[in-house]
C-alpha positions in Angstrom: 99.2 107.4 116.2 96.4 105.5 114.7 94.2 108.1 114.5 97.0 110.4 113.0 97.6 107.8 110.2 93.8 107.2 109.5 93.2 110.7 109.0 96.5 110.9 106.6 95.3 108.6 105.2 92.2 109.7 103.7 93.7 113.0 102.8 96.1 111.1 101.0 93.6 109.1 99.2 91.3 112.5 97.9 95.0 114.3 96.8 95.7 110.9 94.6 92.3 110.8 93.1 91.8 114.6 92.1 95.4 114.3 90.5 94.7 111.2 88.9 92.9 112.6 86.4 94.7 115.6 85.2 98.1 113.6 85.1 96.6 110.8 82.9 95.9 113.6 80.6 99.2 115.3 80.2 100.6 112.1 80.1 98.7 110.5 77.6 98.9 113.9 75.5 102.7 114.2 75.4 103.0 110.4 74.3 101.0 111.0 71.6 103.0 114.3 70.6 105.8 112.8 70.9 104.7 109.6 68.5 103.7 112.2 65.8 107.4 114.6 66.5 109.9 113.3 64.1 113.2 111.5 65.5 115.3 114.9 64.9 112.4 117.3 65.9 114.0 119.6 68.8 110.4 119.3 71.1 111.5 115.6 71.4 113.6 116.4 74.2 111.1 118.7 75.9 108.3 116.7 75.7 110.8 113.6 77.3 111.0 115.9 80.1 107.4 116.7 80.9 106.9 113.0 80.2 109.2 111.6 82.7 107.6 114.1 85.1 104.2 113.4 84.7 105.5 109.5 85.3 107.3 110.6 88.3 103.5 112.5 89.7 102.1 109.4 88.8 104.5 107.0 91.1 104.0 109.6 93.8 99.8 108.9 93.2 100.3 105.5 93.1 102.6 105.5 96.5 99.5 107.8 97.6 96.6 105.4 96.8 98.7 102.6 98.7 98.8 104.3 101.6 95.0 105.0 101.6 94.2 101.8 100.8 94.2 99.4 103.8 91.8 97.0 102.2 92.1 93.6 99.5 93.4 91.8 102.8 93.2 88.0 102.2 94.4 86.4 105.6 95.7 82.9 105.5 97.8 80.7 107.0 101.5 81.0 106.0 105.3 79.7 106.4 106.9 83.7 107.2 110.2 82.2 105.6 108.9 81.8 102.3 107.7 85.4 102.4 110.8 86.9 102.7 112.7 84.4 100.9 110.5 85.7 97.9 111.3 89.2 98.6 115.0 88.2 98.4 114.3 86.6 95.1 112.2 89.5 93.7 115.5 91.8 94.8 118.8 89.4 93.8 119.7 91.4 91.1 120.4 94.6 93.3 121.7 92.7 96.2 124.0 91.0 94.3 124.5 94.0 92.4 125.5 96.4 95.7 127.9 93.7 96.6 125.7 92.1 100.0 125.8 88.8 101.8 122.4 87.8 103.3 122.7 86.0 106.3 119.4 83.9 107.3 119.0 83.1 111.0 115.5 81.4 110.6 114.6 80.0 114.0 112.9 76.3 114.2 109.6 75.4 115.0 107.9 78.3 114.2 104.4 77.9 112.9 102.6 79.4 110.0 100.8 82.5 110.9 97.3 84.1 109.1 98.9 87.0 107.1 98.2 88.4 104.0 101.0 87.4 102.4 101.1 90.3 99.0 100.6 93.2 102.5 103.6 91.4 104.0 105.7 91.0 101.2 105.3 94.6 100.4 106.5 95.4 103.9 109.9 93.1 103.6 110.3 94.7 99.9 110.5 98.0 101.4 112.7 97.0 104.3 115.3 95.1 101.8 115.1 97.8 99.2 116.2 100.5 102.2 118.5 98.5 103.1 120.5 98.2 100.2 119.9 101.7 99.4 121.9 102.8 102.5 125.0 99.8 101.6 125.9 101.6 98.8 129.6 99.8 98.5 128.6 96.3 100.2 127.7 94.8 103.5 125.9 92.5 105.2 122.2 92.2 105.8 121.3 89.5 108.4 117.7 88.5 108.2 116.0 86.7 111.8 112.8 84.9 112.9 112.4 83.8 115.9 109.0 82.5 118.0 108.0 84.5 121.5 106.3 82.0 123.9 103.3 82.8 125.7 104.0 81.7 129.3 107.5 83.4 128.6 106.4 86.8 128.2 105.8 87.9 131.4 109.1 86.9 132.6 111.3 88.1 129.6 110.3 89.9 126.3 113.3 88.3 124.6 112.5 84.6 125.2 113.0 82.5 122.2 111.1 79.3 120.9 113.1 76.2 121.3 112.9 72.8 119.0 111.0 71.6 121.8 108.0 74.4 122.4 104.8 73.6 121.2 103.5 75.8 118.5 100.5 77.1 120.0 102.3 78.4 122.8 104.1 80.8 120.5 102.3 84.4 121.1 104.2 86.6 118.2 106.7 85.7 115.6 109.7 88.2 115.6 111.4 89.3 112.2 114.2 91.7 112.2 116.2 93.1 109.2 119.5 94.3 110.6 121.8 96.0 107.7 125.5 97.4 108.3 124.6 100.7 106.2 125.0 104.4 107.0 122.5 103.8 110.0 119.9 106.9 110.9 120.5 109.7 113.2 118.5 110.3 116.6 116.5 112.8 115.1 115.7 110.8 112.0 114.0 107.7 114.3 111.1 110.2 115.3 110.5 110.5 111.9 111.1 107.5 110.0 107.5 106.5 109.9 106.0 109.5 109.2 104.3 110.1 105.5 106.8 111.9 102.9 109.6 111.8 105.3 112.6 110.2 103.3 116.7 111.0 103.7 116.9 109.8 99.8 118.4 112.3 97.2 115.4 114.7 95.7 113.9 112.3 93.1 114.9 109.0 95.1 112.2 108.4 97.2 108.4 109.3 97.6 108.8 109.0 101.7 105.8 106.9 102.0 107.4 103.1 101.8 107.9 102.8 105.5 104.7 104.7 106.1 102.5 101.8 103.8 104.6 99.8 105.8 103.6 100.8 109.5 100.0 100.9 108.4 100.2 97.4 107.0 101.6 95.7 110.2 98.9 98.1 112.4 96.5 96.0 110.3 97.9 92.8 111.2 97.8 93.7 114.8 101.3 93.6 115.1 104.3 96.3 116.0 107.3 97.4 113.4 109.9 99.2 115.3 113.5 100.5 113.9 116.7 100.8 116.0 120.3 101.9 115.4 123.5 102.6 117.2 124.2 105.8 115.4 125.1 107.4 112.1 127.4 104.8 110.3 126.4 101.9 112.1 123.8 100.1 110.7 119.8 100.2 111.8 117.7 97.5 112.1 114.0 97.2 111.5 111.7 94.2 114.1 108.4 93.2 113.0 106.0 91.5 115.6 102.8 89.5 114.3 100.8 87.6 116.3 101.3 83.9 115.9 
């Protein structure tokens, strides 16, 4: 899978650069056209168009260069709670917006962890942006941390830290984003990750958010898996990085 992704990823990177280039030109051509077209001029409309597709090519480049991109890391040590609580911040409009309660089940005791915290925020952005994608009328998206103990692992993968564990025995920290959405189908799971794979409306969705996403986490040596019951029911995505 890393290979696979590796290899993606520098195709990715030479289709975003060789596009790059010709985009910036129509672009910047049919801005200047449509500077010089008069407010009633009947191109106006036509030139909007080609504009607002050559923007669209140039999101889809951008998402593209992300993806190739698995470098400006800058590790350091930091609280995981404040990283998503900025990712809430950054989304309140929409959330409050789409009608959804937030529940925070932040365990105690958990120490800060060396992340790179703009990687990691991305990765939350993407997961809370889905997610209220797929609540369309309201719900509820429950956010948890929680601290895996070393000398617990063997015996139990769902061990959690207590108020009285020691930080350094904590071996991962746990974050899971479970929503009460439309959920994603058996089929869809094998697929979720995969580059340019997205169940949004034509237009929606560049397919490669949960794709950045996995790479980011592979980078922080850590595991992003995605669950749900069925259709309807929710899904829920768990993030593992080493503590």
């Amino acid at each position: 899978e890393s290979s696979k992704m590796s290899a993606l990823g520098e195709m990715a990177g030479g289709i975003a650069h060789e596009l790059n280039n010709p985009l910036t030109g129509v672009l910047g051509q049919s801005q200047i056209m449509l500077e010089k077209l008069s407010a009633t001029d009947p191109l106006r409309e036509t030139l909007g168009k080609i504009t607002k597709a050559a923007e669209r090519c140039r999101k889809i480049t951008k998402g593209l260069l992300d993806f190739s991109r698995q470098k400006d890391y800058h590790f350091e040590l930091t609280d995981i709670t404040k990283i998503i609580d900025a990712s809430l911040d950054i989304c309140s409009s929409d959330i409050i917006a789409s009608k959804i309660t937030v529940i925070k089940n932040y365990g105690k005791n958990i120490p800060k962890i060396n992340v790179s915290s703009a990687h990691v925020q991305q990765v939350f952005l993407n997961i809370i942006t889905n997610a209220i994608h797929t609540m369309k009328t309201g719900g509820v998206l429950t956010i948890t941390t929680r601290g895996v103990i070393a000398n617990e692992m063997k015996q139990s993968q769902n061990k959690i830290a207590t108020p009285s564990a020691r930080n350094d025995n904590i071996q991962f920290i746990e974050i899971s984003f479970k929503d009460t959405g439309d959920g994603i189908s058996k089929e869809n799971l094998e697929k979720i990750f995969t580059p340019f794979f997205t169940t949004k409306d034509p237009g929606k969705g560049t397919g490669l958010g949960l794709a950045i996403s996995y790479g980011i986490v592979q980078r922080h040596n850590g595991k992003i898996l995605v669950s749900s019951g069925s259709e309807k029911k929710g899904a829920m995505f768990t993030i593992k990085l080493p503590g």
